[in-house]
C-alpha positions as CSV (number, residue, x, y, z in Angstrom):
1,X,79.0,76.5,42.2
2,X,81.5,77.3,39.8
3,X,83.6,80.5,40.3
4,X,83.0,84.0,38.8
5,X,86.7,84.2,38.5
6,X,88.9,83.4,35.8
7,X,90.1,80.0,36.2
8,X,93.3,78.3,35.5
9,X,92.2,77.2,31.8
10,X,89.4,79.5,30.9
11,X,88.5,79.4,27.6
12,X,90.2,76.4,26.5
13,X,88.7,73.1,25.4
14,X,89.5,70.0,27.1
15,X,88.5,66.2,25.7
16,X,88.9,63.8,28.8
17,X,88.5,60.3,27.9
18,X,87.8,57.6,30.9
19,X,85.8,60.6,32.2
20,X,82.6,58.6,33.6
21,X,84.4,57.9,36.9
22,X,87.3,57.7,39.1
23,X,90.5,60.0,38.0
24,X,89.0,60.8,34.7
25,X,86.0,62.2,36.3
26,X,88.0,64.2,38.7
27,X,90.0,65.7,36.2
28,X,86.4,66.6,33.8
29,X,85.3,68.3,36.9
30,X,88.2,70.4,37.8
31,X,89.0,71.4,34.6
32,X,85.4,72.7,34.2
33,X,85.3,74.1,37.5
34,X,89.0,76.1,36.4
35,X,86.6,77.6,33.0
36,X,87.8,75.1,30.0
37,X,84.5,73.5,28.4
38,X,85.1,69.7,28.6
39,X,83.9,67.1,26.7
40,X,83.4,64.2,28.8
41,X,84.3,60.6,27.0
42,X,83.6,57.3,27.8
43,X,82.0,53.8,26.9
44,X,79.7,53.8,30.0
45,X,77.1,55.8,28.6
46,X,74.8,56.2,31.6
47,X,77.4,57.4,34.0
48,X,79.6,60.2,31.6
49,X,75.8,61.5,31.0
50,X,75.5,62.2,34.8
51,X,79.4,63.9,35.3
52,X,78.1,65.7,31.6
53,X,75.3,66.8,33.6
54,X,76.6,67.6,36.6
55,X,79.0,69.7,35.4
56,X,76.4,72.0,33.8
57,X,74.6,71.9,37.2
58,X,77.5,73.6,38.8
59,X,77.2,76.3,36.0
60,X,79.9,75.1,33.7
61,X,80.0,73.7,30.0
62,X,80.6,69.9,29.3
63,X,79.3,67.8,26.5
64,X,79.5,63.6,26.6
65,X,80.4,61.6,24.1
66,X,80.3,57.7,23.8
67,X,83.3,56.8,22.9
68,X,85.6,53.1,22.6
69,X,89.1,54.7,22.4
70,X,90.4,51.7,20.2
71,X,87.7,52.6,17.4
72,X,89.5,55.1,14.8
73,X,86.7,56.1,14.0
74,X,85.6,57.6,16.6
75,X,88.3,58.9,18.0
76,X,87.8,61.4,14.8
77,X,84.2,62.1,15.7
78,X,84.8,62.7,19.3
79,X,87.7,65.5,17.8
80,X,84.9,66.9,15.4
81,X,82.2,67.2,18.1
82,X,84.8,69.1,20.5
83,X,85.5,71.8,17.7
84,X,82.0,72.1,16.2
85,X,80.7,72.7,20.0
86,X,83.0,74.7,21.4
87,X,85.2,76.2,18.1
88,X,88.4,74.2,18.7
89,X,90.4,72.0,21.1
90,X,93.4,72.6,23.2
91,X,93.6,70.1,25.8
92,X,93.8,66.5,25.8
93,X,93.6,63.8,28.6
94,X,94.4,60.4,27.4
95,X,93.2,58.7,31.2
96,X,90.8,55.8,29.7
97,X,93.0,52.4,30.5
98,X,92.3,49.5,31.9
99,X,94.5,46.5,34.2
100,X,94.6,43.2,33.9
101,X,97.2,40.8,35.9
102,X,98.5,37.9,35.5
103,X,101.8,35.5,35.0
104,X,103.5,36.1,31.6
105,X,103.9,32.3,30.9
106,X,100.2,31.5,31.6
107,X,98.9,35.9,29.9
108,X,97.0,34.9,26.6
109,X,97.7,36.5,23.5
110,X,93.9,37.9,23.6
111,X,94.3,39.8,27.2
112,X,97.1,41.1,25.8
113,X,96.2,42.6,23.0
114,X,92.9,43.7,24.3
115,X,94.9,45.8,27.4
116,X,97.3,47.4,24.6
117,X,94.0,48.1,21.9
118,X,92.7,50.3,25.2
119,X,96.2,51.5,26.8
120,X,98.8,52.2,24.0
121,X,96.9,52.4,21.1
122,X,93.9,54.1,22.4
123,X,96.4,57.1,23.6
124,X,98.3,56.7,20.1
125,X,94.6,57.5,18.2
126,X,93.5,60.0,20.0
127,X,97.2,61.9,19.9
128,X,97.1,61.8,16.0
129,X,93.4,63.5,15.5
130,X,94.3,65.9,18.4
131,X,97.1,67.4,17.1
132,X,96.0,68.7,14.2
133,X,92.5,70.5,15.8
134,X,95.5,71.6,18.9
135,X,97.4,73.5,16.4
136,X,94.9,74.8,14.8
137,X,93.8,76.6,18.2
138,X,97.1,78.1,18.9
139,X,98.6,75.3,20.4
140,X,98.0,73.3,23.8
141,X,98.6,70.5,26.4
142,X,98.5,66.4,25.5
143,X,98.6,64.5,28.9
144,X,98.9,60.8,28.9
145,X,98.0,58.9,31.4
146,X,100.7,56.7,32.8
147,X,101.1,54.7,35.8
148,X,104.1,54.0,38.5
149,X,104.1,50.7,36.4
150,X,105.0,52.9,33.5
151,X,108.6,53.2,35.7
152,X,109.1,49.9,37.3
153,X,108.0,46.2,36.5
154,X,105.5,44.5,39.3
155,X,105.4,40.5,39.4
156,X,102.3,39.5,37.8
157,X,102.0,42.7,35.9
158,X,103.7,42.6,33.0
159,X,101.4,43.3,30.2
160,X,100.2,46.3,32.0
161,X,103.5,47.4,33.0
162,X,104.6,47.1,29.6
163,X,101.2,49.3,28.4
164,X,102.0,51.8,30.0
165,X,106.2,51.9,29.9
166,X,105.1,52.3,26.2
167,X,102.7,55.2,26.3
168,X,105.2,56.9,28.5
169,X,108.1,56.9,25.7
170,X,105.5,57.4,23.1
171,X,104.5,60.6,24.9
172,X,108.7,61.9,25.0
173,X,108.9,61.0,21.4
174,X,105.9,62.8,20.0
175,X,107.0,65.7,22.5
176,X,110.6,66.0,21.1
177,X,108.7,65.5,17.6
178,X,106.4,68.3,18.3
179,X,108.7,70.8,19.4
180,X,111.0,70.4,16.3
181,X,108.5,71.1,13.7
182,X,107.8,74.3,16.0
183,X,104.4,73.5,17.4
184,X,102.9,75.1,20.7
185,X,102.0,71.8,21.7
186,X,103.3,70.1,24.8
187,X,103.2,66.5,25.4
188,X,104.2,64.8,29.1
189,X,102.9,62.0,31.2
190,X,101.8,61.5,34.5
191,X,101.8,58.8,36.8
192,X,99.5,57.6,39.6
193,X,100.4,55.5,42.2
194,X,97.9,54.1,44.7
195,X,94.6,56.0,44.0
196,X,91.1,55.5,45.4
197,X,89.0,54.7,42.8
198,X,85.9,52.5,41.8
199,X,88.1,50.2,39.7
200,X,90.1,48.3,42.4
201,X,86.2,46.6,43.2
202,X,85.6,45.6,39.7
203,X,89.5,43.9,38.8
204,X,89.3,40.1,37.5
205,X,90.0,37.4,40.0
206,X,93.6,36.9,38.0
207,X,94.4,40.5,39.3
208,X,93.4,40.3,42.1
209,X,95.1,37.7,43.3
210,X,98.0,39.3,42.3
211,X,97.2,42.1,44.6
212,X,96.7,39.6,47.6
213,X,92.6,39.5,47.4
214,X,90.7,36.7,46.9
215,X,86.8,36.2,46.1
216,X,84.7,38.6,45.2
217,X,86.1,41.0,47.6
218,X,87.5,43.5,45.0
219,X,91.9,44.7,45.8
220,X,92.0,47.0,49.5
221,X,93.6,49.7,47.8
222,X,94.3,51.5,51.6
223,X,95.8,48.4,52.3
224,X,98.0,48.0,49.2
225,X,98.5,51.9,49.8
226,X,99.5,50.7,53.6
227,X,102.4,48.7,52.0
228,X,103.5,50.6,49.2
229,X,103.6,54.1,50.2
230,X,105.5,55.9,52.4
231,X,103.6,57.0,55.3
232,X,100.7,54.6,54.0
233,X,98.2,57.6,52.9
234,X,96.3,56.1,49.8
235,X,95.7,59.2,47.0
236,X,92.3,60.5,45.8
237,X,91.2,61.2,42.5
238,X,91.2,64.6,42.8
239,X,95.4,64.3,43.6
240,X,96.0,63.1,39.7
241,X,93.0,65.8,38.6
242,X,95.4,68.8,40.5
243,X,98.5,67.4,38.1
244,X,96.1,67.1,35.1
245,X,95.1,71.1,35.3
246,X,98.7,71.9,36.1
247,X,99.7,70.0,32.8
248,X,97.0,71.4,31.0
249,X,97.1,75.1,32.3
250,X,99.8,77.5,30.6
251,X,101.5,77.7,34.2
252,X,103.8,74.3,33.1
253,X,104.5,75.8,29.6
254,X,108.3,75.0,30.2
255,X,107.1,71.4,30.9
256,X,107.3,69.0,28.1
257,X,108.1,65.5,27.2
258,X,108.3,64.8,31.0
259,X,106.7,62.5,33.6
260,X,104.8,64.4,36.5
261,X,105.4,61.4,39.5
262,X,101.9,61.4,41.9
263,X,102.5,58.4,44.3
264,X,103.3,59.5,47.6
265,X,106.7,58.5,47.4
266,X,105.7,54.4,46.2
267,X,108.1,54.6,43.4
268,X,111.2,56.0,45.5
């Protein structure tokens, strides 16, 4: 049940992309669950119905909307739905991403450019129609999602290390950007480290033998967690959704063009 109190960002309109599953669904449900309406985003149609739905269920307000986040096109309707439905837009989540491993001298050109179409310019779209609808309302939150790859290179990682070291100074430049033409908007990015989600059972073979699996077994991500982090804990999805609604809320509106660190101490 949501709560009869006034939540952390009630009122405010939040567009989560990546939002059928994992961290993006944790962060469409906490949000909602903190009063902001959310619309839900992703390319799986059948599951960001069901978190659409089951957000309403719990008594709050969420609309889903299919979206590929490298389409222009509908990055622009996916704005206009958001402010038609619920009369503007102050939040944005850029989550959607995906990884995809592999040595640099063997990477082809197509994996590449297919991991930044979804990772760098997916966030670059959606930051461009955003911004205009944010300032309209009065001025908001943009939070990118990052990665601890985003800080530090990993062998047999580069492309995806390099996706997301570049949405990470994208996010400090349109910050600093933001700020001097005087606009209530605030940009930072936030950076997971070992979380348990559904996509370490669906990476490609490439990946995952970069991650020490083999098969069809899918990456261990306690294990990897066991290695990684400090104390071995692996994180939940609902670890990144905490940073997401303290990013988004007006309690970090001192907080821009930074990087909010959620690892368990992996990148120390």
């Amino acid at each position: 049940m949501m709560s009869t109190n006034p939540g952390r960002v009630t009122g405010k309109t939040a567009i989560v992309t990546g939002a059928a599953s994992g961290i993006g669904e944790a962060c469409a449900d906490l949000l909602a669950q903190e009063g902001a309406n959310v619309v839900v985003s992703d390319i799986n149609v059948t599951d960001g119905e069901r978190v659409a739905k089951d957000i309403r269920d719990a008594g709050g307000n969420a609309l889903f909307v299919a979206q590929d986040v490298t389409r222009e096109d509908q990055w622009e309707d996916v704005v206009q739905k958001a402010v038609s439905e619920f009369g503007g837009l102050n939040i944005l989540v850029c989550n959607a991403g995906i990884g995809v491993g592999g040595s640099c001298e063997t990477f082809s050109l197509t994996a590449w450019q297919q991991q930044f179409a979804i990772n760098v310019e997916g966030v670059f779209l959606g930051v461009k129609h955003a911004i205009p609808e944010i300032r309209r309302s009065g001025g908001g939150s943009i939070v990118v999602m990052s990665s601890v790859a985003g800080l530090r290179g990993t062998a047999g990682m580069s492309c995806y290390c390099a996706s997301k070291g570049a949405v990470r100074t994208f996010t400090k430049a349109v910050a600093i950007e933001l700020a001097q033409q005087g606009d209530n908007i605030r940009v930072n990015s936030l950076h997971p480290g070992p979380i348990d989600t559904p996509i370490w059972s669906k990476v490609d073979s490439t990946t995952l033998e970069v991650f020490g699996g083999s098969g069809n077994e899918g990456v261990d991500v306690s294990q990897l967690a066991a290695q990684a982090v400090p104390g071995g804990a692996v994180g939940q999805p609902k670890d990144i959704a905490d940073g997401v609604l303290y990013l988004a809320s007006d309690e970090s509106r001192y907080v821009n063009a930074s990087e909010l660190v959620i690892d368990g101490g992996a990148s120390a």
